[in-house]
N, C-alpha and C positions, 0 to 999 in steps of 0.2 A: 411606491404606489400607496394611497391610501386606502386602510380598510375600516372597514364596519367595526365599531367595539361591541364586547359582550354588552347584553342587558345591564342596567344598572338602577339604582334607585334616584330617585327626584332629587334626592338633598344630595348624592356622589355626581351628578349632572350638572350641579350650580356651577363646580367648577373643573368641569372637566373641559379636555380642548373638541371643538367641535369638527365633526366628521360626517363624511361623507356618504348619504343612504340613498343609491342608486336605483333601486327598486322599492315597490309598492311591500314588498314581501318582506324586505329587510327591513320595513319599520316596526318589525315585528322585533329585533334585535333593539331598537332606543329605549330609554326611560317612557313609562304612558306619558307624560308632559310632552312628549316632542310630540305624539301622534294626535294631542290637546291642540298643540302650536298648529301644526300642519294643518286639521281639520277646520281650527277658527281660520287661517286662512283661503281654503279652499272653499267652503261656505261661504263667505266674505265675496269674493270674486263672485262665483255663480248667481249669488243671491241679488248683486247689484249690477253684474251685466244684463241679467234678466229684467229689472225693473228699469233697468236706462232704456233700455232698447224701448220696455212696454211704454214709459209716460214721457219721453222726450222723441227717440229715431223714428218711431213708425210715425205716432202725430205730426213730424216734422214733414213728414212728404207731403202733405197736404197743404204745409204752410211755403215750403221752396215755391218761387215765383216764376220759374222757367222750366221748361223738359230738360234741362239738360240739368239746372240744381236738382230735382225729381229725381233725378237718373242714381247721381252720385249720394244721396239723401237714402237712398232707397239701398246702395249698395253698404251704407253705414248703416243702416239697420240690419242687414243681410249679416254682416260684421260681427255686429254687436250679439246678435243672437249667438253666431255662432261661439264666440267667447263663451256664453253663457255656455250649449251645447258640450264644448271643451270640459271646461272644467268639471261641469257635471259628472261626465264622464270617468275624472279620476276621482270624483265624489263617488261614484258608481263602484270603483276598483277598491276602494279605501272603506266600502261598506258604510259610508255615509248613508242615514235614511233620509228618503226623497223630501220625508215634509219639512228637514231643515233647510232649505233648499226652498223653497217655495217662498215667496216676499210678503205672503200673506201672512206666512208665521214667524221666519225670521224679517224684522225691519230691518229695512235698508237702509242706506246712509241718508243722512238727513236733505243734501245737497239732492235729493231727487223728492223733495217734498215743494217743492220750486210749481209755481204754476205757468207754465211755457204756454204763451197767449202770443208773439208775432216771428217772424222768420229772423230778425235780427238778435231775439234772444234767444233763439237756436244756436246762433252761429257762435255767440257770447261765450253757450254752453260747451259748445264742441273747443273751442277757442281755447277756454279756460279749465274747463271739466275734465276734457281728454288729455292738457296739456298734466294738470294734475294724474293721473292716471299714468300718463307717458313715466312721471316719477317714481309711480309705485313699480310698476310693470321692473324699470331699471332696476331696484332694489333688487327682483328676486331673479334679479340674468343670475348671479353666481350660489344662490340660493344652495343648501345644502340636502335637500333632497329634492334628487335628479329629477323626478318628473312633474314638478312644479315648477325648476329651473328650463324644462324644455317644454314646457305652456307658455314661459313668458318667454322666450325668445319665438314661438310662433308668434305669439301676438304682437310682439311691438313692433314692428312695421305696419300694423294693421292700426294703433293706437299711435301712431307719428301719421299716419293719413288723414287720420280724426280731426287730428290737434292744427294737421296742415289745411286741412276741408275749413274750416272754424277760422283761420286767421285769413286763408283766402276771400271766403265771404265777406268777411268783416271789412277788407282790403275794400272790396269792390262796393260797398258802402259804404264807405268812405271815401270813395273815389269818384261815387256818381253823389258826392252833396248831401248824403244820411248817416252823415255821422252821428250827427245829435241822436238817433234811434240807437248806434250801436251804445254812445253812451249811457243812454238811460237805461238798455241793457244789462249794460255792466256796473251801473247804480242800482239794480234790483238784483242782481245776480252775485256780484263779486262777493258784497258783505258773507256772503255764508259759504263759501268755498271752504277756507283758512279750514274750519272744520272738519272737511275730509279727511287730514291727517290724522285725525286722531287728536286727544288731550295730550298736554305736557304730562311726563313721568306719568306714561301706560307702562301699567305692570304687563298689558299682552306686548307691550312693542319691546319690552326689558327681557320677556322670553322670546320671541321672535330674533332679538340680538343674541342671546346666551347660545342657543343652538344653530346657530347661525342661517334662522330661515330669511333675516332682511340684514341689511347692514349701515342704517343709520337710523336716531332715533326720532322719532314724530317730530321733534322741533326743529331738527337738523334739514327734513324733508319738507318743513314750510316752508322755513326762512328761504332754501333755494327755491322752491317753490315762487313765493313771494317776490325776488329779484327779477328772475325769469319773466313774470308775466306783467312786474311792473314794466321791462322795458320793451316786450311784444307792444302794450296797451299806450307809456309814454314815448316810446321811440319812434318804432314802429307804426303804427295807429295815430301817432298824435292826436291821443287821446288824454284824460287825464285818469289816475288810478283815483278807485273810490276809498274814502275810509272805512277805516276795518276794524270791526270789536274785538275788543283782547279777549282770548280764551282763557278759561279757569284751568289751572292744573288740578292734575291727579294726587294725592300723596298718598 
């Protein structure tokens, strides 16, 4: 069975082996740098379920063109929030202050700086946005402190809905003769995904791996990333993938 290791300091952490912190209480037991790792990622989460939901799910109900897209539009915002809600919560438990939390003060990912103006670049975004997301969410199924690894096993069925809501719409525009809408969608939208992940050589994604709260690094998570959605968009979709700007690395 694995246990918790005594307290230790930041530089006996670089390379110790990574363990398992089952409770909020036992991160009382890590180096402060794991409860750094932890909190950037919990903040991260909250702060960016909350501003998806606010500038993309809810304006989208108004843009679906049927009661029945409405319905389902309406239940991914319902979703979305609650992710937010979730996490919060163990923001809550972990004594996280609320204003870090708040999108007004912490920015969110760039990828929600996007101006969603028709229903096809909705769907673009759930398509492409969630599919990314569905990546991250994976990362932290085996995650090393437990109650972060059982937020993201709530969620990702709820984040494989998203991603499946997105590819079905897209389907079905594509199938009544508007494709050209989905792709000039994903000609304003794709360019700036890549970015989700994070820069090459993040020093946060290098401690995230060290303690083992993720387990692949930002480049590792595009490039699959990047195969995946090329063949949703060229296979699937017969659509074409748009070009994409190289990212600067971190050093």
């Amino acid at each position: 069975m694995t246990t918790v290791a005594p307290a230790r300091s930041s530089a006996a952490a670089a390379h110790a082996p990574v363990v398992d912190v089952k409770t909020v209480a036992e991160i009382a037991t890590q180096p402060p740098e794991y409860r750094v790792a932890v909190e950037k990622i919990v903040v991260s989460h909250a702060v960016n379920e909350l501003h998806g939901a606010q500038v993309f799910d809810e304006p989208a109900i108004r843009l679906a063109p049927t009661p029945y897209a409405k319905w389902l539009t309406c239940r991914v915002a319902m979703e979305e929030y609650h992710h937010h809600v979730r996490f919060k919560g163990l923001a809550d438990e972990l004594g996280i202050a609320p204003e870090r939390l708040d999108p007004a003060v912490k920015k969110p990912l760039s990828i929600f700086e996007f101006d969603l103006r028709t229903w096809a670049e909705f769907c673009v975004i759930k398509a492409v946005a969630d599919y990314a997301e569905v990546l991250q969410v994976e990362d932290l199924l085996h995650c090393s402190f437990h109650p972060l690894r059982n937020l993201a096993r709530l969620t990702m069925p709820e984040e494989k809905f998203h991603a499946k809501f997105g590819r079905d719409f897209c389907q079905e525009l594509v199938d009544a003769g508007r494709g050209d809408e989905v792709q000039a969608a994903l000609e304003r939208y794709m360019p700036i995904t890549p970015a989700f992940f994070g820069a090459a050589g993040s020093k946060n994604n290098e401690m995230f791996r060290r303690f083992g709260l993720k387990q692949r690094s930002n480049e590792e998570m595009r490039a699959d990333f990047l195969v995946r959605v090329t063949e949703l968009v060229e296979k699937d979709l017969g659509l074409k993938m748009p070009a994409l700007p190289a990212l600067p690395a971190v050093h």
